[in-house]
N, C-alpha and C positions, 0 to 999 in steps of 0.2 A: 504494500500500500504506500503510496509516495502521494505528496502534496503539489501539487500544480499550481507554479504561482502563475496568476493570470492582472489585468489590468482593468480599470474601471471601466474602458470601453467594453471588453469583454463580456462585463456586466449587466451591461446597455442593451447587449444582443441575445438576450438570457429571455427574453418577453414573453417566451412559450414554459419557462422553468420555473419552479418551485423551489426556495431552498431556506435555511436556516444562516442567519448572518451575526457572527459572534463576534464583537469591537475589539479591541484591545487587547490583545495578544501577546505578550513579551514571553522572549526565550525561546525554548523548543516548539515550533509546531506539532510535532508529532505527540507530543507530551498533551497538548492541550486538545486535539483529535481522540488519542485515547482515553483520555479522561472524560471530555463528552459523553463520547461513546459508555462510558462507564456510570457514569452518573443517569444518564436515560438508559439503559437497561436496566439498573437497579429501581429506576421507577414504574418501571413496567412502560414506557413509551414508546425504544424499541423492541417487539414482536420476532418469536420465534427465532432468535439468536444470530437476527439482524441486527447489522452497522453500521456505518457512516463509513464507508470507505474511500470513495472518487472525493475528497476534499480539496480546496481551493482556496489562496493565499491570494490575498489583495490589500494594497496599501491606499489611506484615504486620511486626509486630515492629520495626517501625520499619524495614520495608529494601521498597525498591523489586524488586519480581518483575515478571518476562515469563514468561508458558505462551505455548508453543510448540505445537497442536493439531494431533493428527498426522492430522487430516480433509484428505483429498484433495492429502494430500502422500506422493510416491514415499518412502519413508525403510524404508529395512534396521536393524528392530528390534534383531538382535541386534546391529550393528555399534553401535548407537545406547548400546545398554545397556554395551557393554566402555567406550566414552567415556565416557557418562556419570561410570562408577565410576572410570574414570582423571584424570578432571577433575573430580571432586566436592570441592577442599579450593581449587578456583581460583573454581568458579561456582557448588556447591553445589548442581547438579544433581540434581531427586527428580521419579518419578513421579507426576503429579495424583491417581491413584489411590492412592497414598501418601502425598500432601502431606495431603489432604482430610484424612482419618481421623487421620493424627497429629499434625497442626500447626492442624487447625482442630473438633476434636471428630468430625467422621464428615460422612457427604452427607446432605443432607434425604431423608425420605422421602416419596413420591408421597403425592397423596390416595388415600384408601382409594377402590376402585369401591362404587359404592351398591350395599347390597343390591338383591335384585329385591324386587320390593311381597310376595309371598308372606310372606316371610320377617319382612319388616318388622310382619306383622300379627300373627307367631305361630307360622305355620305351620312344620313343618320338614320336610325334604326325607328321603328314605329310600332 
């Protein structure tokens, strides 16, 4: 399991993803992955001996971040969410789908689909 450091654009292009976003980070990453991981299973949050493993390193405001990607991890949402809000003044724990839009302006948006030729000539559809 290795931690991928990624950049806040990275971030931006995440708009179809889910993840868990822990602030402030000092020291070893892996330390503080494991630990997660260990604290939410001992709460019963992650399921059937699921873990956080695809983690991701990002720096913002001067503080070292880990998202936590809930792809293909067993994790009980709403136990996640009462955690979260009870350890948010220790890790700072936010939504990706939250972090993006208030701490980095919003997600990118896709390229537009091409029109079809019809349209591009003139034409309009009825």
């Amino acid at each position: 399991m290795s931690i991928k450091h990624i950049t806040t654009d990275d971030l931006r292009r995440m708009k179809s993803s889910e993840g868990l976003i822990i602030q402030g980070c000092g020291g070893d990453l892996q330390e503080w992955v494991d630990g997660i991981n260990e604290m939410l299973a001992g709460e019963g949050i992650l399921r059937d001996g699921s873990k956080f493993t695809d983690c991701s390193s990002f720096e913002h405001d001067g503080l070292t971040c880990l998202l936590f990607p809930f792809e293909g991890v067993n994790v009980d949402v709403g136990r996640l969410a009462i955690w979260r809000l009870k350890t948010h003044d220790a890790f700072g724990g936010t939504w990706l789908s939250d972090y993006v839009p208030n701490r980095l302006g919003g997600f990118e948006e896709t390229a537009e689909i091409e029109e079809d030729e019809g349209l591009d000539k003139g034409m309009s559809m009825k």
